[in-house]
N, C-alpha and C positions, 0 to 999 in steps of 0.2 A: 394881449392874449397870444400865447406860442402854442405850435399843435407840439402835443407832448405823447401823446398815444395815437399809432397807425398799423391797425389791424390788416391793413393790406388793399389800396383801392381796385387792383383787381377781382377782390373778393367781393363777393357777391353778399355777403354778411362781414363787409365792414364799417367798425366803429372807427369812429377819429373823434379825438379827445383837447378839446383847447385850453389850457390854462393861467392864469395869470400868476407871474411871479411871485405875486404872495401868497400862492398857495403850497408855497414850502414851508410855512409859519405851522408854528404847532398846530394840529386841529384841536386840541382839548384847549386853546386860547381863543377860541369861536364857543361862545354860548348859543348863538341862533344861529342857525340854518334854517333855510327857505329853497324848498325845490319847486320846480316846474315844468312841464313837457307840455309842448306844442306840435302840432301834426301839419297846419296849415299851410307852413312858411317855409320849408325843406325844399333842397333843392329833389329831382327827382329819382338818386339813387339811393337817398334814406327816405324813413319812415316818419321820424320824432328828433326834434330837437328837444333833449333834455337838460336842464339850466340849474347850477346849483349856484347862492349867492348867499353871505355871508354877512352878518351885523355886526359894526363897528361903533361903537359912541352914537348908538340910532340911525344910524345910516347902511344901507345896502349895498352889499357892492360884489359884481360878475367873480363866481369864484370856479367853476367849473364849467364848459359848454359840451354838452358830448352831440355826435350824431350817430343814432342808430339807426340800423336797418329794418325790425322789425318789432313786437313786443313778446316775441317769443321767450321760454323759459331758459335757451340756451342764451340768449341775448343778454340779458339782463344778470345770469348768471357771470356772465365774461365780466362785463361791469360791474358787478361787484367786488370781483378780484383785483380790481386796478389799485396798486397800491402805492401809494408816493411815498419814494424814499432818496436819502439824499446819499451822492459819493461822499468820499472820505474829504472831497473842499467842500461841503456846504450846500454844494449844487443838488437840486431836486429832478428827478427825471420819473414820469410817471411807467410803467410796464404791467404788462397782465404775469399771474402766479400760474 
């Protein structure tokens, strides 16, 4: 996992986005997705860790980790927006629109 999205740790409402190298792969060659948010486990400047992970030949595997700060409609809105898209070598870098 490499952090790919940093909304700013001095912000007060920031997300940071960790991703694994394979999540340059097409998404439309992912049939199953599987999300999850946990509130429990966060260090104490977020709110929710949200987990996105992906099935392979039946198997599960970490495809997205984000951490938010709250579950407000701005929040979730920014996240939305995050779109992975790759330079002209190949390379995928995630950014908000």
């Amino acid at each position: 996992m490499f952090l790919r999205y940093d909304l700013g740790i001095e912000d007060q409402q920031c997300i940071l986005v960790f991703a694994s190298e394979s999540v340059f792969q097409d998404i439309a060659s992912y049939h199953h997705l599987a999300c999850h948010g946990t509130f429990k486990i966060v260090p104490k400047q977020w709110f929710q860790l949200f987990s996105i992970y992906v099935q392979v030949k039946g198997s599960s595997f970490p495809w997205v980790f984000a951490l938010l700060p709250n579950k407000t409609k701005q929040t979730w809105s920014t996240f939305e927006y995050l779109e992975i898209n790759r330079d002209s070598e190949g390379r995928g870098r995630v950014r908000s629109l």
